[in-house]
FIDO-589293 format. One record per residue (C-alpha): x, y, z; residue in one letter. Coordinates in steps of 0.5 Angstrom, whole numbers, plus 500, padded with zeros to 3 digits. Layout:
+-----+-----+-----+--------+
!   x !   y !   z ! residu !
+-----+-----+-----+--------+
!   X !   Y !   Z !      a !
...
+-----+-----+-----+--------+
This chain:
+-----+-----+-----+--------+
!   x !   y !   z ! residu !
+-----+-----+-----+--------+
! 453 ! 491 ! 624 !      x !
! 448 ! 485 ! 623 !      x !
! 443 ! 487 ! 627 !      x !
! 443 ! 495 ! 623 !      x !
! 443 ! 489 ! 617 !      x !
! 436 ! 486 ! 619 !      x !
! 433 ! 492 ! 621 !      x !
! 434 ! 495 ! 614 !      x !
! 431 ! 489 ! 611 !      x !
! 426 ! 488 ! 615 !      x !
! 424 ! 496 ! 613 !      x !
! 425 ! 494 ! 606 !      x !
! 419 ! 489 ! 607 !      x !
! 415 ! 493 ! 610 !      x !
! 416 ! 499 ! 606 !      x !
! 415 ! 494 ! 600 !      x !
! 408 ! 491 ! 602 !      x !
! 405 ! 498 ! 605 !      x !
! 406 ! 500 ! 598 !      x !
! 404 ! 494 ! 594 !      x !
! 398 ! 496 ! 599 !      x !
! 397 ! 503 ! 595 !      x !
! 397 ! 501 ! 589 !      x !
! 405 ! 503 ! 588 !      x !
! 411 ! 499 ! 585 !      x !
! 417 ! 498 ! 588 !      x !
! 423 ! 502 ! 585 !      x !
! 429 ! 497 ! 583 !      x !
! 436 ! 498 ! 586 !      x !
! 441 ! 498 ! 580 !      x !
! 448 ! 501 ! 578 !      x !
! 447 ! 508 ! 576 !      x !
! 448 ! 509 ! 568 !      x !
! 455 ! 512 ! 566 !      x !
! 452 ! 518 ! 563 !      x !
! 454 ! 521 ! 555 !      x !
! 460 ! 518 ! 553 !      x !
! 466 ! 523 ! 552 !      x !
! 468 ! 524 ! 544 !      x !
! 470 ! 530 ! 544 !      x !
! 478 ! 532 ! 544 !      x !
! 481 ! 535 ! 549 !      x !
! 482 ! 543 ! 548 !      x !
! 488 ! 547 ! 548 !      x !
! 486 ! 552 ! 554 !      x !
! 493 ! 555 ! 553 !      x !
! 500 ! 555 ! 551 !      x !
! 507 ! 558 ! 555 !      x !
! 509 ! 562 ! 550 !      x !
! 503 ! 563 ! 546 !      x !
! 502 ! 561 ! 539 !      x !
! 507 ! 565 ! 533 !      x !
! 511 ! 568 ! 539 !      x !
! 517 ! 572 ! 536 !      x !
! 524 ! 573 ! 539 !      x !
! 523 ! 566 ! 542 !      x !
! 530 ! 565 ! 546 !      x !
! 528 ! 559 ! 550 !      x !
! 529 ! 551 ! 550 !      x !
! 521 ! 549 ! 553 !      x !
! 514 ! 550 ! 551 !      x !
! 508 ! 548 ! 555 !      x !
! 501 ! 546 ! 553 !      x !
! 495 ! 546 ! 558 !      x !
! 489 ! 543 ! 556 !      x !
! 482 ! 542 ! 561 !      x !
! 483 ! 535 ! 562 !      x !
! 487 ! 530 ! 563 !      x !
! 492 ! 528 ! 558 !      x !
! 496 ! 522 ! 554 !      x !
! 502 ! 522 ! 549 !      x !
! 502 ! 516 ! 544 !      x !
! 507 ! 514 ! 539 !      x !
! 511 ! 521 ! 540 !      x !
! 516 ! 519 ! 535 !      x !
! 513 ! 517 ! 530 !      x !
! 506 ! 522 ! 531 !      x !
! 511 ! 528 ! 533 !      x !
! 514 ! 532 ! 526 !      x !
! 518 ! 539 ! 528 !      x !
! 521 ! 543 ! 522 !      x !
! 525 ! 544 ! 521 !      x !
! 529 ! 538 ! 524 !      x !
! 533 ! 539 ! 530 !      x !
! 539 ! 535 ! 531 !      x !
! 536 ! 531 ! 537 !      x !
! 529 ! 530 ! 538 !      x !
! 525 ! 533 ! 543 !      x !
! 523 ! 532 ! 550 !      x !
! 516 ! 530 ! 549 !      x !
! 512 ! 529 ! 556 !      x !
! 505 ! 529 ! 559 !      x !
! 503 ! 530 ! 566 !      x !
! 496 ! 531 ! 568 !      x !
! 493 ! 537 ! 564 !      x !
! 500 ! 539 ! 561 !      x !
! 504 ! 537 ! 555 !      x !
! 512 ! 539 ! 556 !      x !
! 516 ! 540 ! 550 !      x !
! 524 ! 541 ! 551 !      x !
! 529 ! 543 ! 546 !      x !
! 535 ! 539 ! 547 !      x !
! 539 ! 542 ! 542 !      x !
! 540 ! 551 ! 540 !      x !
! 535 ! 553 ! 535 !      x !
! 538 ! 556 ! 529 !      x !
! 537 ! 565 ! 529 !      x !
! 532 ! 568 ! 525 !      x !
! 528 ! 561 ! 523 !      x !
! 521 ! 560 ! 524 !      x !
! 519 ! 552 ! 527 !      x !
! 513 ! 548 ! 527 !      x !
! 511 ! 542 ! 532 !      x !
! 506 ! 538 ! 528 !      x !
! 503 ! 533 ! 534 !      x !
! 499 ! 528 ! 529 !      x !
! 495 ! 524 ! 533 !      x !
! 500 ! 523 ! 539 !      x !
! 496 ! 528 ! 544 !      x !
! 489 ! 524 ! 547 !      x !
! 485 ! 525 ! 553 !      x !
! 486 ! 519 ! 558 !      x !
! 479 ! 517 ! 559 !      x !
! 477 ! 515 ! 552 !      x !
! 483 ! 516 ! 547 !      x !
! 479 ! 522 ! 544 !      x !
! 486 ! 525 ! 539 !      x !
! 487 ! 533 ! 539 !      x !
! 488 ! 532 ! 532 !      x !
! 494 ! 535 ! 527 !      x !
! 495 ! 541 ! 533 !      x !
! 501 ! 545 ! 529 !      x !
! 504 ! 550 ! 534 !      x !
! 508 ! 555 ! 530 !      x !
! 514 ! 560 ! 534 !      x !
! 520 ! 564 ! 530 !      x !
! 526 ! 565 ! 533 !      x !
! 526 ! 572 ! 529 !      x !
! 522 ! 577 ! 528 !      x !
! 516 ! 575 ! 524 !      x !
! 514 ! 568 ! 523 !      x !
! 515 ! 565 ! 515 !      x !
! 509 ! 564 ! 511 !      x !
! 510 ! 560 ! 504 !      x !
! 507 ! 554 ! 503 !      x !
! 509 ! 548 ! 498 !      x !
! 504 ! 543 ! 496 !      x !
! 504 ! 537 ! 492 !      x !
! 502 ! 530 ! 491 !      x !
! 506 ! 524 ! 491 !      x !
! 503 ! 516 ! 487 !      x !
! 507 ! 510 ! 487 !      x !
! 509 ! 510 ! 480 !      x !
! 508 ! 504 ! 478 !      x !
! 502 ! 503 ! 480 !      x !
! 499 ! 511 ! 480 !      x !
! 496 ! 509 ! 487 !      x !
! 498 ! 513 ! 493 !      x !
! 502 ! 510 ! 499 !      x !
! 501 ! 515 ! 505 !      x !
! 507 ! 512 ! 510 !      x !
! 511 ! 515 ! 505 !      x !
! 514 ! 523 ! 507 !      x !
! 515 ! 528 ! 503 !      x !
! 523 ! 532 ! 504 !      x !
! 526 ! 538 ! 503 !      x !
! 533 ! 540 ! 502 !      x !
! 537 ! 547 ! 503 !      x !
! 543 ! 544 ! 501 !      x !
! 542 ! 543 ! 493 !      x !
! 548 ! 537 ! 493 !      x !
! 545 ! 531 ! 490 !      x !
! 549 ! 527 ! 495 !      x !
! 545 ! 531 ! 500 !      x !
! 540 ! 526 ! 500 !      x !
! 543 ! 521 ! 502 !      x !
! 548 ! 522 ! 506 !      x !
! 544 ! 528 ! 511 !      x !
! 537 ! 529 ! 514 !      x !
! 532 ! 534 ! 511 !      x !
! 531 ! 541 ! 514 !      x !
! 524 ! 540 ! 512 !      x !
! 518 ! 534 ! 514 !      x !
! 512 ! 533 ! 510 !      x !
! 507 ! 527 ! 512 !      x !
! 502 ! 524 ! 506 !      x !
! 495 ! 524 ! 508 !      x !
! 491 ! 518 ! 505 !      x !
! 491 ! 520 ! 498 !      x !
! 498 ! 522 ! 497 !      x !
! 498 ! 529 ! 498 !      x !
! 502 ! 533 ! 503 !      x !
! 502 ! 541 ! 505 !      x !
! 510 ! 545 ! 507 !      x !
! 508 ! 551 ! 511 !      x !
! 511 ! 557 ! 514 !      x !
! 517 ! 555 ! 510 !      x !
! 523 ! 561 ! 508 !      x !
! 524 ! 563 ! 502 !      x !
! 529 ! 560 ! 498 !      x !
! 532 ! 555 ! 493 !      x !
! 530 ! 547 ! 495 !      x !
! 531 ! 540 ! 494 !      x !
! 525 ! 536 ! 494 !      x !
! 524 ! 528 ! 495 !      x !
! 520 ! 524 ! 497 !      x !
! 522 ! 518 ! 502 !      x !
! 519 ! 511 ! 505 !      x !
! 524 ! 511 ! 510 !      x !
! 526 ! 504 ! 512 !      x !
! 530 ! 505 ! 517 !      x !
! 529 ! 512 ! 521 !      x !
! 535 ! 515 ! 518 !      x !
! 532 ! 520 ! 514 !      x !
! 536 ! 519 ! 509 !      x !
! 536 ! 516 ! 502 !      x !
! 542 ! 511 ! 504 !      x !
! 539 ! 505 ! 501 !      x !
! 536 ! 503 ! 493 !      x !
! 531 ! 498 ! 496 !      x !
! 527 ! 503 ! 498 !      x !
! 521 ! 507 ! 496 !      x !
! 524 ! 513 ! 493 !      x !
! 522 ! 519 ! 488 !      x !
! 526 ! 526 ! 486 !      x !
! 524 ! 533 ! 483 !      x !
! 528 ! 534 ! 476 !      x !
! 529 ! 540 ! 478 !      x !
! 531 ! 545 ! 486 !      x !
! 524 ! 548 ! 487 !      x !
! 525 ! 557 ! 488 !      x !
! 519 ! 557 ! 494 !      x !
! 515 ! 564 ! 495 !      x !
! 508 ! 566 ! 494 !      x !
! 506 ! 563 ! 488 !      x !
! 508 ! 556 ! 488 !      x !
! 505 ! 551 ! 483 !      x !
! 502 ! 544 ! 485 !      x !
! 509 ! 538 ! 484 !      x !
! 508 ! 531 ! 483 !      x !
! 512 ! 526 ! 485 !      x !
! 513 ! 519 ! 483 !      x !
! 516 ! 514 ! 486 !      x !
! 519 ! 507 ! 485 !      x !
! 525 ! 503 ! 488 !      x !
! 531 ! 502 ! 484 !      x !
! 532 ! 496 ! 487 !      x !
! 526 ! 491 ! 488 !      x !
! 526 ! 488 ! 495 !      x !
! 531 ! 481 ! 496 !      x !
! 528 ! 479 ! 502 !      x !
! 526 ! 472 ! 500 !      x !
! 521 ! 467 ! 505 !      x !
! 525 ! 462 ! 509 !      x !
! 527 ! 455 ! 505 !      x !
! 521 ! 451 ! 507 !      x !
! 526 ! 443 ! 506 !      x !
! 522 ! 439 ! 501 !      x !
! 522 ! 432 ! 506 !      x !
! 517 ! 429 ! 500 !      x !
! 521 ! 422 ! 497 !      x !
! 517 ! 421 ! 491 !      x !
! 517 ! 426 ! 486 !      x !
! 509 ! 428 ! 484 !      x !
! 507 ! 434 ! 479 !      x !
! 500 ! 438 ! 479 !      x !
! 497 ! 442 ! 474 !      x !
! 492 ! 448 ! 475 !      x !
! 486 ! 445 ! 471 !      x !
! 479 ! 447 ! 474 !      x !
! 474 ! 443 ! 474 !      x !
! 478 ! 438 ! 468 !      x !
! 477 ! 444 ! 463 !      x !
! 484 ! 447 ! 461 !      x !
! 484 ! 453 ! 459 !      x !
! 485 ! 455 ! 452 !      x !
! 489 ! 462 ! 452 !      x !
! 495 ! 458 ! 456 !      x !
! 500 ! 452 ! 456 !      x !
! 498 ! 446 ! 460 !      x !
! 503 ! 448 ! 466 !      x !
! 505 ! 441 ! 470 !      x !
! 509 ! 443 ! 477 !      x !
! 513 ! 438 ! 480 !      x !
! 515 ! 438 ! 487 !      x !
! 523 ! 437 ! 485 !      x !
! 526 ! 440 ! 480 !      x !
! 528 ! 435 ! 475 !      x !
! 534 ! 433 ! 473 !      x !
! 531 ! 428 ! 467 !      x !
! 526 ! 432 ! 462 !      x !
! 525 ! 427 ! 456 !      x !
! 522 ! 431 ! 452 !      x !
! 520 ! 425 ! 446 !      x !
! 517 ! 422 ! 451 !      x !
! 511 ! 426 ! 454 !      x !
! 506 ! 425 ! 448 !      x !
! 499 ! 429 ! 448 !      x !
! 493 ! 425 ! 444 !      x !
! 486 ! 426 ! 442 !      x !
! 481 ! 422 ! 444 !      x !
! 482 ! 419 ! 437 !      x !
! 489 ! 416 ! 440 !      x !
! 492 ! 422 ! 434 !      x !
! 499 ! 424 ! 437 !      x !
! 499 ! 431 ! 437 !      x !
! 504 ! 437 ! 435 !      x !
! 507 ! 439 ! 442 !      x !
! 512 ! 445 ! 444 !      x !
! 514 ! 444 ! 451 !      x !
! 519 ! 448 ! 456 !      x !
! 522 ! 447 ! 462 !      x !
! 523 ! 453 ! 467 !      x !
! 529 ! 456 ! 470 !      x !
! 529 ! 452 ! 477 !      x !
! 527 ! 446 ! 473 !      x !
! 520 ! 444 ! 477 !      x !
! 515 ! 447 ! 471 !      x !
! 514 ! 444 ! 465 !      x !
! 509 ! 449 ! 460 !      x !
! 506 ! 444 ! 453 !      x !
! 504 ! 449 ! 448 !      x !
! 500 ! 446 ! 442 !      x !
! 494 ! 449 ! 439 !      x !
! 487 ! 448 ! 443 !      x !
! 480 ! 447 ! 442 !      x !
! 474 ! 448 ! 445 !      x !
! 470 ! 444 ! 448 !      x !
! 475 ! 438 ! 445 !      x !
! 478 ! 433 ! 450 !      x !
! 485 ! 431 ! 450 !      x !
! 489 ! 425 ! 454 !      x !
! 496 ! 427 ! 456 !      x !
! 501 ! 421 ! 457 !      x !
! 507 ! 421 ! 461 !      x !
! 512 ! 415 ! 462 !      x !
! 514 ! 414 ! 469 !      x !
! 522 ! 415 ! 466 !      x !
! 521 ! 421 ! 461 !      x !
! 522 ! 425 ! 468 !      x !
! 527 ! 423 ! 475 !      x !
! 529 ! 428 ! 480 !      x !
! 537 ! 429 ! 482 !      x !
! 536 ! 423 ! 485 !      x !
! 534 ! 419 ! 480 !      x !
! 528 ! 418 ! 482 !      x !
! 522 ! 418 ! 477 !      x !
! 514 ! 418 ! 477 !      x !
! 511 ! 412 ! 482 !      x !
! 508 ! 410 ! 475 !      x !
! 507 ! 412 ! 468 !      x !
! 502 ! 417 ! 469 !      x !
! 496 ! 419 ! 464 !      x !
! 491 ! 425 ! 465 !      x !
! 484 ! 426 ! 461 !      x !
! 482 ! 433 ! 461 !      x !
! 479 ! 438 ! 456 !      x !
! 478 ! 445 ! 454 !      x !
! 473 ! 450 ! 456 !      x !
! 468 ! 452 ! 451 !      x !
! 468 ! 460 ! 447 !      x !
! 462 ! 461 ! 451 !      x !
! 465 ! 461 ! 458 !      x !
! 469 ! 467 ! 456 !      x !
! 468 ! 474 ! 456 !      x !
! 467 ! 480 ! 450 !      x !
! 470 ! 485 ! 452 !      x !
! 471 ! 491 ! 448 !      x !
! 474 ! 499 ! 451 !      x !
! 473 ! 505 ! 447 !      x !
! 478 ! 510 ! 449 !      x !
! 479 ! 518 ! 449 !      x !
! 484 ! 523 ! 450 !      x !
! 490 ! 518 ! 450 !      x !
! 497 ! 520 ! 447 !      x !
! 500 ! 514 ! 443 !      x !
! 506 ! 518 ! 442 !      x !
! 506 ! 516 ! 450 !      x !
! 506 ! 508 ! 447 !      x !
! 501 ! 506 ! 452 !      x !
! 499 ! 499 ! 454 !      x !
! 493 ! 497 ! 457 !      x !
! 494 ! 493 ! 464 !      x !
! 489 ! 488 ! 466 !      x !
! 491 ! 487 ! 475 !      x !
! 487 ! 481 ! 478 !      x !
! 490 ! 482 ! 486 !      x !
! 497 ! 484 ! 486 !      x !
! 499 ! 481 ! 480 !      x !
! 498 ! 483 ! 472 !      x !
! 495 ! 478 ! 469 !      x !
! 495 ! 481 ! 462 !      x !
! 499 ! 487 ! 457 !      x !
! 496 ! 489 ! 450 !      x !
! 500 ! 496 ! 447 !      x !
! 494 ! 501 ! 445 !      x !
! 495 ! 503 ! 437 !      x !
! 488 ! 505 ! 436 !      x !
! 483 ! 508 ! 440 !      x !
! 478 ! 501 ! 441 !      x !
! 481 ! 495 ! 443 !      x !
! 477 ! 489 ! 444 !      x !
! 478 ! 481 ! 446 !      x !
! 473 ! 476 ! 444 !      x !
! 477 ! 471 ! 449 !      x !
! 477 ! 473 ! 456 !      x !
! 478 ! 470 ! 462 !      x !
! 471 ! 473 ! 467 !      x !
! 473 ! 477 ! 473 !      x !
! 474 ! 483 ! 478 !      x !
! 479 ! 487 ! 474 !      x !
! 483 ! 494 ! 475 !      x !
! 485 ! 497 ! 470 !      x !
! 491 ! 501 ! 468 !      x !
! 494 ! 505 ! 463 !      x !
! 502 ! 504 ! 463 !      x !
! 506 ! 509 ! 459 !      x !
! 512 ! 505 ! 456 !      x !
! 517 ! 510 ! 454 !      x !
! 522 ! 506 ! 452 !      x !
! 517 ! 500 ! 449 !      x !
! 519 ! 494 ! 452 !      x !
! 512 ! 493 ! 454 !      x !
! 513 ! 493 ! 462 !      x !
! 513 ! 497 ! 467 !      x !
! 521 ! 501 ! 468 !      x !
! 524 ! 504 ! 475 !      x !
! 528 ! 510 ! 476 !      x !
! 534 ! 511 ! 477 !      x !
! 537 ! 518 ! 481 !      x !
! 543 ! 518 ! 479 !      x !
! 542 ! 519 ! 472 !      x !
! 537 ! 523 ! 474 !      x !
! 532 ! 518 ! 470 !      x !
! 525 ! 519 ! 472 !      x !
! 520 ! 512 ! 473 !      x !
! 515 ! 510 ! 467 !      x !
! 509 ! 512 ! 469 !      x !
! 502 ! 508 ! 470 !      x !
! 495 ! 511 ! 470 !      x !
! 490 ! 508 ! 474 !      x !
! 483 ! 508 ! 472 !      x !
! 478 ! 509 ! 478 !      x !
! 472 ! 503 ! 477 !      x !
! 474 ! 497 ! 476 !      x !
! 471 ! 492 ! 471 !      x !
! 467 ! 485 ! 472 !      x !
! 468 ! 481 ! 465 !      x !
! 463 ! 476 ! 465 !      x !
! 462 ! 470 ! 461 !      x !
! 458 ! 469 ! 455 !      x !
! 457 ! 477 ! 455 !      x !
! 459 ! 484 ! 450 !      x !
! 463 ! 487 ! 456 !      x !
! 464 ! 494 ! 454 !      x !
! 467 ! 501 ! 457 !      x !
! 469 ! 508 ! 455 !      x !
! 475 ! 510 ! 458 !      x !
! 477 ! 518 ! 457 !      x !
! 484 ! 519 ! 460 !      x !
+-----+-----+-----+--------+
């Protein structure tokens, strides 16, 4: 092997210098290029039995593709209507998908298997996208549809890990207590498509289903109902569902024990500038067993004692003083170090006092909105949302409103329709067969800048 090793260099030299003699390159060796990349799915080349086969009296179905196959995620990824009592058995072997019935199939009804994005090519996880296979048990497969769409009430935004469901069995318990006949996944933008549906009287809800039951078994979860059962046939108009939880979710963040001995407070003052559209909130790190209101005194630079409204929160950890601001005035905050003490008695370290003052008109923005096509009688309320929280709430009674005082920012914009005019967003409830309140969401957000007439018409 060595003496074919250094007879084949020596070849290689020789070559080499002969043809550098020449006038030639050398060729280099390297590795060989990989070729296109595959992005394409893999493709059904046949099915045992075919497609919208009639009289189907046996339990399996075979898939044959031209390359090789993987399944991922069947349980989540694969949707059969109506639902059978077990799941399927799902398998792929090279070429071949397998799926096998574990339970009897009910007579004369049409079944659809919605794969998802289960079915992948081996190699480059290619997906065989939302392939349907549709078969009956009778002699003609059913051909009726229901579409619709389904939005988060509260919001009008859509949440596509919701399903939609369909119910035989018009019981209003049925919901909760028994699976769906019928499955429908939400796309991205809330809407979703029954087909090869029977004719019939149905129930239809919509289901963020927590813990895989299929069912509407607990009050935390994302839930919404038609006022009404659906009669499907040929000529079935869109249907919108809002949904809502009954209950808002009690999950809480684990305790976080407070190991800090002394008893500190912090306030949201950016940059020294208290804001003038909200209290001076003060936060202490313990709630506070002592709160001597008499104590706490704010002054102007004058040393002028001034009229103060102050509050403690239900944990006992947040204390707002309320008073009449000024722009661009600067204010000194005096807290004796005995005004407050925590469970422990302990006080402040010392008696603090805080120099800061308020913004000026200037750094706020104008903001003015006309609207069209809005229904009072719906008492709508106009919903400044910064992140996920609402940070402003004014009742619409004209067709303008403005604020010449309004914190600069990125803000989305919804219309809440207030039914009972408490002025807040209201949850459903199925078994009163009461609907949530609903929110329209406008499309463009709205950047208010400071110093600045921000103006916008919003038709609804």
């Amino acid at each position: 092997m060595r003496l074919k090793s250094a007879l084949f260099l020596m070849t290689c030299i020789f070559l080499g210098s002969f043809l550098s003699y020449l006038g030639m390159g050398c060729a280099q060796i390297g590795a060989p290029t990989g070729g296109t990349k595959d992005t394409l799915a893999p493709r059904l080349m046949k099915a045992i039995p075919t497609e919208n086969k009639v009289q189907f009296k046996g339990n399996k179905i075979v898939f044959t593709f031209d390359e090789y196959i993987d399944l991922q995620e069947v349980q989540s990824n694969v949707l059969v209507s109506p639902l059978t009592k077990f799941n399927p058995q799902i398998d792929a072997k090279l070429k071949t998908v397998t799926v096998k019935f574990k339970d009897s199939l009910l007579p004369n009804t049409t079944y659809s298997i919605n794969f998802g994005d289960a079915i992948k090519d081996v190699n480059e996880g290619n997906p065989f996208k939302n392939f349907t296979y549709v078969f009956s048990t009778g002699n003609y497969i059913d051909s009726f549809g229901l579409k619709g769409k389904i939005v988060m009430a509260e919001t009008g935004l859509p949440d596509s890990s919701m399903v939609a469901m369909l119910y035989k069995n018009l019981a209003d318990s049925a919901v909760k207590k028994l699976k769906p006949d019928y499955i429908a996944r939400l796309k991205g933008d809330g809407s979703f498509a029954f087909r090869n549906l029977p004719a019939g009287q149905f129930n239809l809800f919509a289901l963020k289903d927590g813990d895989g039951s299929k069912n509407y078994n607990n009050k935390e979860e994302v839930f919404a109902f038609n006022n009404q059962s659906i009669n499907i046939n040929s000529n079935n108009a869109a249907v919108s569902l809002f949904a809502f939880s009954e209950i808002k979710s009690t999950v809480k963040a684990p305790l976080i024990a407070n190991t800090e001995k002394k008893l500190k407070y912090s306030t949201p003052i950016i940059n020294g500038r208290q804001d003038l559209l909200s209290n001076l909130q003060l936060s202490f790190n313990k709630s506070l067993k002592i709160f001597d209101t008499s104590k706490i005194i704010l002054t102007d630079t004058n040393h002028n004692r001034l009229a103060t409204v102050l509050t403690i929160d239900s944990t006992r950890k947040i204390v707002s003083l309320a008073t009449n601001w000024k722009e661009d005035s600067y204010y000194l905050l005096i807290i004796p170090k005995e005004a407050v003490a925590d469970s422990n008695n302990t006080p402040l370290a010392k008696t603090d006092s805080l120099l800061f003052g308020t913004k000026r008109e200037s750094d706020y923005g104008n903001v003015i909105f006309r609207f069209s096509n809005i229904d009072f009688a719906k008492k709508p309320v106009l919903q400044f949302v910064s992140g996920e929280e609402i940070t402003n709430s004014y009742p619409l009674t004209t067709l303008e409103w403005s604020s010449k005082l309004f914190i600069p920012g990125e803000y989305e914009i919804r219309i809440l329709l207030d039914d009972n005019g408490n002025g807040k967003w209201d949850g459903g409830n199925y078994d009163k067969k009461r609907q949530p309140e609903k929110v329209i969401p406008i499309k463009q957000k709205i950047s208010i800048r400071p110093n600045f007439d921000n103006e916008k018409e919003i038709s609804l």
